[in-house]
N, C-alpha and C positions, 0 to 999 in steps of 0.2 A: 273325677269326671263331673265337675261341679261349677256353676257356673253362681254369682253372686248378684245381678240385676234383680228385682224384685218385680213379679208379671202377677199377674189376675187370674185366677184359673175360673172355671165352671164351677157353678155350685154342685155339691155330692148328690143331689139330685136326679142329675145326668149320667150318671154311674151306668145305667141300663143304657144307655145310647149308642148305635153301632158303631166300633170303631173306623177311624177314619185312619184311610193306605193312604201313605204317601212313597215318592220314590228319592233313595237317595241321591244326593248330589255329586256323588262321582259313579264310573262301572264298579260297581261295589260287588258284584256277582264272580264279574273277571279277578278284580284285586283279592278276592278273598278267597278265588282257587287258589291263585299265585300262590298267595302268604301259608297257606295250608302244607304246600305242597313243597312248596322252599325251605321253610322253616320246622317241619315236620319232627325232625331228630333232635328240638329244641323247645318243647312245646311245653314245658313248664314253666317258661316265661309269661306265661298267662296269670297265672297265680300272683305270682309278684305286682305287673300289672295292675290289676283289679285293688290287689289290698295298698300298693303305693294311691293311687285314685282316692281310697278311703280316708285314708290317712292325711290328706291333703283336704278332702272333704270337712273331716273335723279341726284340723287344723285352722282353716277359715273361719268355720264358726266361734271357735274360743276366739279369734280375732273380733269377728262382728260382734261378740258377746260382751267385749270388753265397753264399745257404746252402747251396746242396748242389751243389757242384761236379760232382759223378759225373753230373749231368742232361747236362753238356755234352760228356762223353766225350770221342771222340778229334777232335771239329769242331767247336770251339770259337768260328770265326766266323761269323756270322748272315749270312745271304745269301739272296735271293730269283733265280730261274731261272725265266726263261720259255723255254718249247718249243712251237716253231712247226710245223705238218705240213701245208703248204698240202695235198701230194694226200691224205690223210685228213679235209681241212675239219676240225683241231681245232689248238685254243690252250691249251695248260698253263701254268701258274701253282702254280711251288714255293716250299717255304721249308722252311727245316730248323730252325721255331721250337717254341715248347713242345709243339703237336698236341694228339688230343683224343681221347678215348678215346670206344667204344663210344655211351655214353650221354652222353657231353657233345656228340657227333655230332649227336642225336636231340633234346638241349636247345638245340643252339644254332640249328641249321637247322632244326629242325620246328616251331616256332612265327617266324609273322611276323606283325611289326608289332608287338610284344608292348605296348607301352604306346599308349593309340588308336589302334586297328586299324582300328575304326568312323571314329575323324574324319579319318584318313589314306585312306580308301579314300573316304570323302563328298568328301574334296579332291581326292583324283584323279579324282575322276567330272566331276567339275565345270570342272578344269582346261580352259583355252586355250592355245592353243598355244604364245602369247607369254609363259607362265609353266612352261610343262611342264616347260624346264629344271632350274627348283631344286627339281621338286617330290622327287626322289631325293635330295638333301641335307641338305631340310628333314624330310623324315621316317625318314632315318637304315635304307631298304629294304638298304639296302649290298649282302650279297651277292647278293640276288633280283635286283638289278639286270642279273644273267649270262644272265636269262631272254627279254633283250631282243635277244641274241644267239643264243642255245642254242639248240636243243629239247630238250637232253638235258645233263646236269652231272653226271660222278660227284666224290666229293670222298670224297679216301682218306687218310685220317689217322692215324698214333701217337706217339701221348703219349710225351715224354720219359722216359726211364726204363721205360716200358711192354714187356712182350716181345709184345703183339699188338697186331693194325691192325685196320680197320673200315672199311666204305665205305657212303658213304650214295649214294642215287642220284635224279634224280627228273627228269622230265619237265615238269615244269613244270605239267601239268594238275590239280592235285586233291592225288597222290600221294606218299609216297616209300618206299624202301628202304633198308635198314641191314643190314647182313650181314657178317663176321668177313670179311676180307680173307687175301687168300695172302699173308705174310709178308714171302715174298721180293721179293716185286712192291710192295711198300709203302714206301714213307720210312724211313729208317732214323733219323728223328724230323721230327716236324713233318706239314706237310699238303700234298696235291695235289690242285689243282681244274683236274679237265680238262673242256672248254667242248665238245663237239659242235656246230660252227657251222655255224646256219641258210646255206640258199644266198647271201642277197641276205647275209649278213655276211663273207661268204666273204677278204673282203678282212683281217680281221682274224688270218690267218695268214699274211698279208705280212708279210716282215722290216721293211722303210722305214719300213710303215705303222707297226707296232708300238713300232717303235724312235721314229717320230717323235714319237708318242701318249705315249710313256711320261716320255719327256725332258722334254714340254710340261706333263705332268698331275703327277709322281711323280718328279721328277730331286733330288729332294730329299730324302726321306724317309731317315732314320739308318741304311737298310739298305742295302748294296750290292745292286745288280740286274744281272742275267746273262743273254745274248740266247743263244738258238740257233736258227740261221735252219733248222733241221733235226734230227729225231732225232737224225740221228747226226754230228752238225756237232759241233766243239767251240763251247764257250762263249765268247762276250766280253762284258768288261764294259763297257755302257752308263748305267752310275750311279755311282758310288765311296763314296756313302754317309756322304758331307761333311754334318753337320751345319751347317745354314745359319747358325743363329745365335751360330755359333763364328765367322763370317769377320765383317771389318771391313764395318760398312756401309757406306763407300765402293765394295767391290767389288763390293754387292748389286745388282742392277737394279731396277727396280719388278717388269716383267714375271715375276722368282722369287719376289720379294715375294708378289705376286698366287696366282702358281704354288701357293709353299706354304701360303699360307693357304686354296686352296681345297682343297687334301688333308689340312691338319690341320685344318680347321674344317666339311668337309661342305657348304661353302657353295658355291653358283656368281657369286655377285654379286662385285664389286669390294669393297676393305674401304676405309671412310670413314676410317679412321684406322689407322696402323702406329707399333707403337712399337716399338723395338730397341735395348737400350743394355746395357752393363755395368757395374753397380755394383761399386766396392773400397770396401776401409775395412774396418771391423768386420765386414763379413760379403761374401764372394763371390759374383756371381752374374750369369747370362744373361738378359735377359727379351726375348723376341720374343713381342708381344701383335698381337692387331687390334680394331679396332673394328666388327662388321660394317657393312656399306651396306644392309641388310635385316633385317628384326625375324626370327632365328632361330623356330622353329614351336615351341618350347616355351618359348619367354621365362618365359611364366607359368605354368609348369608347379607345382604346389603345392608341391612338395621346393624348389623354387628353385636347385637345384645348380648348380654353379659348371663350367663347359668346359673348363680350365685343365687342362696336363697337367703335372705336377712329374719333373724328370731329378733326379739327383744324375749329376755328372760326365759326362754323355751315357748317363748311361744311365736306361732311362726307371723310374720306380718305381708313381706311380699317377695317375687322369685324375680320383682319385675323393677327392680332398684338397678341402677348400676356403679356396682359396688365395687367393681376395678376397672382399670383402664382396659378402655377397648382392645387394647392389643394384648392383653392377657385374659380374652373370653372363650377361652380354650381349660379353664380352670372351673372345675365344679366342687360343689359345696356348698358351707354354709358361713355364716358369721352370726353369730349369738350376743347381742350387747348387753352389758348390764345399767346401762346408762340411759339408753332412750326413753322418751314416754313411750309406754305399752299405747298409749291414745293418740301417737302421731299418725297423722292421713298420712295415706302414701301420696299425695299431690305434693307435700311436704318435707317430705324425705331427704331429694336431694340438695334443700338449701340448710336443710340442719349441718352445721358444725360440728358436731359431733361425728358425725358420719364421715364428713369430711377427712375428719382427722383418722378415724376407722380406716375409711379406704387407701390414705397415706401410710398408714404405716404396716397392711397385708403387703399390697404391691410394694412397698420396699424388701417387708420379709421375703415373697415369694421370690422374687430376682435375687436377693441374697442364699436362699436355698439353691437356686437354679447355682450358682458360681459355685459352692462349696460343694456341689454335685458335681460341676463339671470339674472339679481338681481331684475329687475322692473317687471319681468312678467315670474316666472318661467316655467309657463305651457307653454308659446309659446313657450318661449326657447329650452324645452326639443320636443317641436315636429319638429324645425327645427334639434334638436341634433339627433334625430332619424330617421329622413330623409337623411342628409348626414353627421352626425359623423363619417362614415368611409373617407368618404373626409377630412373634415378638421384632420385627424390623420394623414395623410400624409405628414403634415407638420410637425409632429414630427421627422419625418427622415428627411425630405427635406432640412427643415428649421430651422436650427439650432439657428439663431438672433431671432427668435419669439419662439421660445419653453417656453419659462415661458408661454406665452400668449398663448398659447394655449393648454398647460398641466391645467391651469386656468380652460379654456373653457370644457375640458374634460369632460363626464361624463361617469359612468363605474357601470356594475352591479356587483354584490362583494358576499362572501356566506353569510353576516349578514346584508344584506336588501333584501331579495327578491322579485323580480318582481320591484324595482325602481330602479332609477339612482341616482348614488354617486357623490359627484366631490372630488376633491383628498384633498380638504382643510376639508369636512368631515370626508377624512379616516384619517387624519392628526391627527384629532380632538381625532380618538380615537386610537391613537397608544397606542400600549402596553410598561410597563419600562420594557428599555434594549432592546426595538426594534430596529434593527438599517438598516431597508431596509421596503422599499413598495414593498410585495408581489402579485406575478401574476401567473396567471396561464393560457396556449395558450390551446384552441382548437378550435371545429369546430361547438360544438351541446353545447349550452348553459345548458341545463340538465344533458350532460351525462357529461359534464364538472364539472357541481357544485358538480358531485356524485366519482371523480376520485380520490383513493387512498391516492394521494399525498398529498389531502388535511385534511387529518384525524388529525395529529399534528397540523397543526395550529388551528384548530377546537376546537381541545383541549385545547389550550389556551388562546381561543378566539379573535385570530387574525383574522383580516378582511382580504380576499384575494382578489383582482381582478380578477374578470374572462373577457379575450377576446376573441373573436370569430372571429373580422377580420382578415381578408390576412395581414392586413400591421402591425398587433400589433407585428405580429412577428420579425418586422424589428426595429421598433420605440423604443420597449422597449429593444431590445440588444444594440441598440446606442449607451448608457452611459446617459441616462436621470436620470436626478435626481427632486426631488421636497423638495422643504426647506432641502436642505440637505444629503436627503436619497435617494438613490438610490434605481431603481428596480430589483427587486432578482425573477427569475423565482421559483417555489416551484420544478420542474421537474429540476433542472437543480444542478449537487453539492451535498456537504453538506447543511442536514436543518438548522443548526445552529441555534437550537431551546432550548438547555439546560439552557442558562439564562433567559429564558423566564418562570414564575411562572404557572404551570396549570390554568385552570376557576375555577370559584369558584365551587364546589363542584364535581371536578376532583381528584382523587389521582395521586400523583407523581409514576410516572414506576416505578416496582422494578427493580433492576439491571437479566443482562442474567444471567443464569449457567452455568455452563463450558463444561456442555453437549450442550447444546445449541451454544456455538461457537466453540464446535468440528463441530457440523455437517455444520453450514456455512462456515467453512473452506475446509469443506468434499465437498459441492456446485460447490466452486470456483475451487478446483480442477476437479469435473467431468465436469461443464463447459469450462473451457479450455481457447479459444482464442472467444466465444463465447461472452461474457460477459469484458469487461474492470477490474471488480474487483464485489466481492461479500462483503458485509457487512451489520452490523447490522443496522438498523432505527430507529431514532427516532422521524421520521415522521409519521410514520404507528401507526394508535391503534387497527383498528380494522380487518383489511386486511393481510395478509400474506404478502405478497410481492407485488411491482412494482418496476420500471423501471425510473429511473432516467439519465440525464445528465452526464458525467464526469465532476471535477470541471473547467475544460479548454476547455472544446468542446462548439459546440452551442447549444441553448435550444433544445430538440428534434422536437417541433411543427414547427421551421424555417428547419432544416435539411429535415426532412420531403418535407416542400413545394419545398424546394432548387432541393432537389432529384427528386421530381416528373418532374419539369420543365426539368430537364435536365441539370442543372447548379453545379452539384456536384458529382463529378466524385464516390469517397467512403464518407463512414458515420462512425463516430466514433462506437466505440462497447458500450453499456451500461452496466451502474452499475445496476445489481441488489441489491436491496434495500429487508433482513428481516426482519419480524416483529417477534424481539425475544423473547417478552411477551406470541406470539399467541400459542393456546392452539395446533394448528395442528404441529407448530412448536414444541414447548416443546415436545410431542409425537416422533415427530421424531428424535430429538436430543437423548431422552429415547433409542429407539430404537436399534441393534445392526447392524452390517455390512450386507449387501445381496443387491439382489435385486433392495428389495424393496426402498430401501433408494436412490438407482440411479437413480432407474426410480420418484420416488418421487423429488430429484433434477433436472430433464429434467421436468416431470410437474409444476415446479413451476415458472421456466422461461418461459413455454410458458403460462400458465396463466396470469402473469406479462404483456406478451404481447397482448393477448387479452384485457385483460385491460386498455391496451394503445391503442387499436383500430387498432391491428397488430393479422395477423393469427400466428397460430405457426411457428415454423421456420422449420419442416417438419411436414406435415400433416400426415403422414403414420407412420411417429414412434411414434405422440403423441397417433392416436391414440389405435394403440398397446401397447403403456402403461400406458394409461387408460382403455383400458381392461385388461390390466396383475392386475392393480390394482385393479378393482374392481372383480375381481376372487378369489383375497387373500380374499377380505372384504368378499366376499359369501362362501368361501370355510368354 
């Protein structure tokens, strides 16, 4: 809870001066029923909280200490101290890390929730009990978390180097206070958050308890941690501040595993994957990664930033690097180098070479982990792939140097498996002779997808189609991706280019159109007009009239689509309409003689095309006048 600007406070002078209320910047009163009362059966997530804050706290400093040594004075080791006062009902929580001056007091603790505040407080309104756990993780409340315990928290802070202190205070209702602190009574650097605990929390000024909590949540973190089961007890150390991903994994347990990923990652879920190795060679280095077991709450947050936190030598430098590709910021941890200067700015970071070569060679490991997962264990595999496969598809546009590895990794539900996931070495497996492209098809509703027109010819002849449904398919697969060869061909998009393709077994081959029949699709194309790109026969369609198709030069329609809505596409190409010249409705009309009927029959037939592409008609008041002209004729 620390913030690293350097401000100006009041001289201690001012110490007697009345505190000044200020109100926070969100319903802090509302949000902290909520959180109390949601998260209730989980509320020793408070604890962890607070000493991860510390821990981060002194970590800073050792950072800022390395240019300016004088910050660390004559207590140059980082340590966190808890003090216990069962007959006073209060829990202290010190650290002698960077601190925070006056107005960084007022910045860091006076606004909560700072990035959705609104969708974080609609989720805990909404919350069940059998999720209230991770809802403190996922939205990152951290220190408000104290609220669940408290009714009261003051938090007394000074800034490194600073000659005055501050304390902010607050009840939890509405409220807070900030006010110049007596000097002598304050940190002599660093911050003190003392808990005034509620009756029914009472037990959280037990030694056992405390001690037991803290081993199970925070036995891990790079700071030593310090018990005192009383004011005026001395301290012992209950943490030593082992760097976990310095020891051998053989003498890891899972259960510390678990441990510290759920104190460096904010998470409360299990992690689907752990990775822990140390690379030599041309560059040194720690990587203790996870994969979580649940979609983080800001997966898709628009920055896309990376969770990853970068050490040189154990000591931490920044969380705010990004250390792998965007499409793998679903990955928390760490990365530890032995190579860096300890005195590079983070302004600098990301043009170092080094790192460079760092972040090359995690993201190859962790995609290599992810494959040898998905052959040893396909069932976890597919529940990480269902958690964030739309993530890592992002790298199919992004990343071009890994796309084999990650077209690999892929899994896709298709119209001849339903309800599993495919991987593309499966669909490989059953191409059709004289296939010569991996078909796909974009939308938005996996049902009304596997049920769209377009797909009636390949149906036919028992080609497998991929169906996607996310945002980014639509980008990845117009790329130019290929797999062993074959490219992918949208079904919506072009010619089907389906005629050397032999029907399914117990399919008859089309017969050929009549000449009635491409009189009246020529009759179409002309009442359509500039409507339509061109009118032609299908031989996609078996059992459908018509839809809607691509031009062979245009984009697939489902990215035009998205392109248009966003705002990033000025016009949109016109469509082909696509007949189905076998269809009994067509042949009738082909029959047919000139009138009417036959016009207002080629305007319904484009706008039904569109309907079925999830498009209203192109005027709602002529179609529907001539579906009443028509069904007039039919009752006449």
């Amino acid at each position: 809870m620390t913030k690293t600007t350097e401000t100006n406070a009041p001289e201690n002078n001012a110490a007697d001066a009345a505190p000044e209320t200020r109100s926070f910047e969100a319903d802090v009163a509302r949000l902290l029923h909520m959180m109390v009362h949601s998260v209730y059966s989980d509320k020793d997530v408070f604890l962890r909280e607070l000493v991860s804050n510390a821990a981060d706290a002194c970590e800073k400093l050792r950072y800022e200490g390395i240019a300016d040594p004088a910050l660390l004075g004559e207590d140059p080791q980082p340590r966190i101290t808890v003090t216990l006062d069962a007959g006073g009902r209060r829990l202290t929580i010190e650290d002698n890390g960077i601190g925070m001056s006056e107005a960084e007091l007022g910045e860091a603790l006076g606004t909560i929730a700072r990035s959705g505040t609104k969708a974080f407080m609609d989720r805990i309104a909404g919350a069940k009990d059998a999720e209230g756990s991770q809802l403190i993780g996922q939205f990152g409340v951290g220190f408000y978390s104290a609220f669940m315990v408290a009714d009261r928290v003051d938090v007394t802070s000074r800034r490194a180097g600073a000659d005055s202190a501050a304390t902010w205070s607050s009840d939890g209702l509405g409220t807070y206070t900030i006010q110049p602190a007596d000097i002598a009574g304050a940190p002599v650097r660093g911050t003190r958050v003392e808990l005034h605990l509620k009756e029914d929390a009472a037990d959280y000024a037990d030694g056992f308890t405390v001690e037991r909590r803290i081993k199970a949540q925070s036995g891990h973190v790079p700071v030593p941690i310090w018990l005192k089961d009383t004011p005026d007890a001395d301290a012992r150390q209950i943490a030593d501040g082992a760097a976990l991903w310095t020891r051998p994994k053989g003498e890891i347990s899972q259960d510390e595993y678990r441990d510290f990923y759920r104190t460096a990652a904010g998470q409360f879920d299990d992690p689907a994957l752990t990775l822990h190795y140390r690379a030599e060679g041309l560059h040194e280095y720690n990587v203790l990664a996870f994969i979580p077991g649940s979609r983080p709450f800001d997966l898709f947050d628009p920055d896309r930033a990376g969770r990853m936190k970068l050490y040189v030598r154990r000591v931490f430098i920044t969380d705010e690097a990004q250390l792998l590709p965007r499409y793998l910021r679903f990955a928390r941890g760490l990365i530890d180098s032995a190579d860096m200067p300890l005195n590079v700015s983070r302004e600098m970071i990301q043009q170092s070479p080094v790192l460079a070569a760092i972040q090359k060679g995690v993201a190859n490991r962790i995609l290599s982990e992810l494959d040898k997962l998905s052959a040893s264990d396909a069932g976890a595999y597919l529940k990480i792939w269902e958690t964030f496969g739309a993530v890592l598809k992002e790298g199919l546009y992004e990343d071009p140097s890994r796309r084999e590895a990650l077209l690999g990794l892929a899994r896709f539900r298709t119209t001849t498996a339903a309800g599993e996931w495919r991987s593309l070495k499966d669909y490989a497996a059953g191409l059709k002779e004289n296939q010569t492209a991996i078909y796909y098809a974009i939308g938005t509703d996996l049902d009304r997808l596997a049920s769209s027109p377009q797909l009636e010819g390949y149906r036919a002849r028992g080609i497998e189609v991929l169906l996607l449904t996310d945002q980014i398919d639509s980008f990845w697969a117009a790329a130019g991706a290929e797999y062993e060869g074959k490219p992918f061909k949208s079904v919506t998009q072009g010619q089907a280019d389906l005629s050397l393709i032999a029907p399914a077994e117990g399919e008859a081959a089309a017969p050929a159109a009549s000449e009635a029949v491409d009189g009246f699709i020529a009759y179409v194309k002309t009442v359509l007009g500039d409507a339509v790109s061109d009118v032609r026969a299908s031989d996609r369609l078996t059992e459908s009239a018509v839809c809607l198709v691509a031009p062979d030069n245009a984009m697939d329609r489902q990215l035009e689509k998205l392109l248009a809505g966003a705002g990033q596409l000025d016009a949109t190409a016109k469509p082909v309409l696509e007949i189905n010249p076998r269809h009994p409705l067509i042949v009738q009309l082909g029959e047919a003689g000139e009138g009417d009927l036959r016009e207002d029959a080629a305007h319904l037939l484009f706008d039904e095309a569109r309907i079925a592409d999830g498009e209203l008609p192109a005027d709602p008041r002529a179609f529907s006048a001539r579906l009443a002209r028509v069904l007039g004729r039919g009752l006449g």
